[in-house]
N, C-alpha and C positions, 0 to 999 in steps of 0.2 A: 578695652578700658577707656573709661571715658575721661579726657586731662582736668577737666573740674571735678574730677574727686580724689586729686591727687593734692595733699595738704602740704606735703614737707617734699623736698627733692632734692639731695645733694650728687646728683650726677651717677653714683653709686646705689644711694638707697632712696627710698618713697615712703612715706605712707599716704593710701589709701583706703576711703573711706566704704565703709560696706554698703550699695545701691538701694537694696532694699529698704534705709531708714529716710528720715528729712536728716537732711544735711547738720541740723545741729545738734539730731541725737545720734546718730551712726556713731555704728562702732569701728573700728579700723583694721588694718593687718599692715607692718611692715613688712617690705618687699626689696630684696636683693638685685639688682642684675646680674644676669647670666648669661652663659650663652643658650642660643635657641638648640632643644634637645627633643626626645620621647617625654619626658618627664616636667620637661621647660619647655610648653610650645609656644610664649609669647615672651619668653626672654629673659623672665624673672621666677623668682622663689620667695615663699615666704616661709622669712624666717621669727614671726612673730605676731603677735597682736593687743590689739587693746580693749576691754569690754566692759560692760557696766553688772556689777555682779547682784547677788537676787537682796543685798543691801540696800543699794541705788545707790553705791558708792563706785568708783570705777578703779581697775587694776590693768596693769601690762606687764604681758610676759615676753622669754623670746626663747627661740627656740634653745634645748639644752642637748648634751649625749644622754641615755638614758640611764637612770637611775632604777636599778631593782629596788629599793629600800621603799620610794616611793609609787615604783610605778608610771612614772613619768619620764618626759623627754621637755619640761621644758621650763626657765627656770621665770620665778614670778620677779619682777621688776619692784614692783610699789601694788598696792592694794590699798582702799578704803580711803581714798583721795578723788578728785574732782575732776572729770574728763578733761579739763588742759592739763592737768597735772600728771593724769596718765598719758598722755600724750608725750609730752613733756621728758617724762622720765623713759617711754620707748625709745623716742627718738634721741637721749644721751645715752642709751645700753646700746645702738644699733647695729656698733661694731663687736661686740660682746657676742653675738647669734653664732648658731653652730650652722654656717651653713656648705651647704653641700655639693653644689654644683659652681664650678669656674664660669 
């Protein structure tokens, strides 16, 4: 992972930005430290992300326990706001993530 696509960093958590876009459209995934495992070979997990939905509004979610009712595992943050805003609102849930590896 390269350190310029890493936007937020508080020692604990990151986000980074997804390689494949230009840097001002990328989309993102919050990212845990952990320790190095089978599952975590470079030390981290992600426990979330943020995207731009088929609106061209943006949402972040983070990761949840799974819900039969819906179907999912992971709970939506904010939707139908402005990539800093989902930004924004990932990176104040970040402790909120179910995540799974120490």
């Amino acid at each position: 992972m390269s350190k310029d696509q890493i936007i937020l960093d508080d020692g604990v958590y990151f986000v980074d930005l997804n390689c494949n876009y230009e840097t001002a459209k990328a989309p993102g995934f919050l990212q845990r430290r952990c320790s190095n495992g089978l599952t975590t070979p470079g030390g981290y997990e992600c426990v979330g992300s943020f995207d731009k939905a088929a609106d061209g509004t943006w949402r972040a979610d983070v990761n949840a326990a799974y819900d039969p009712e819906t179907d999912g595992d992971c709970r939506r943050v904010i939707e139908g706001v402005s990539r800093m805003d989902a930004i924004a609102a990932l990176w104040a849930a970040r402790k909120s993530d179910l995540a799974t590896h120490n």
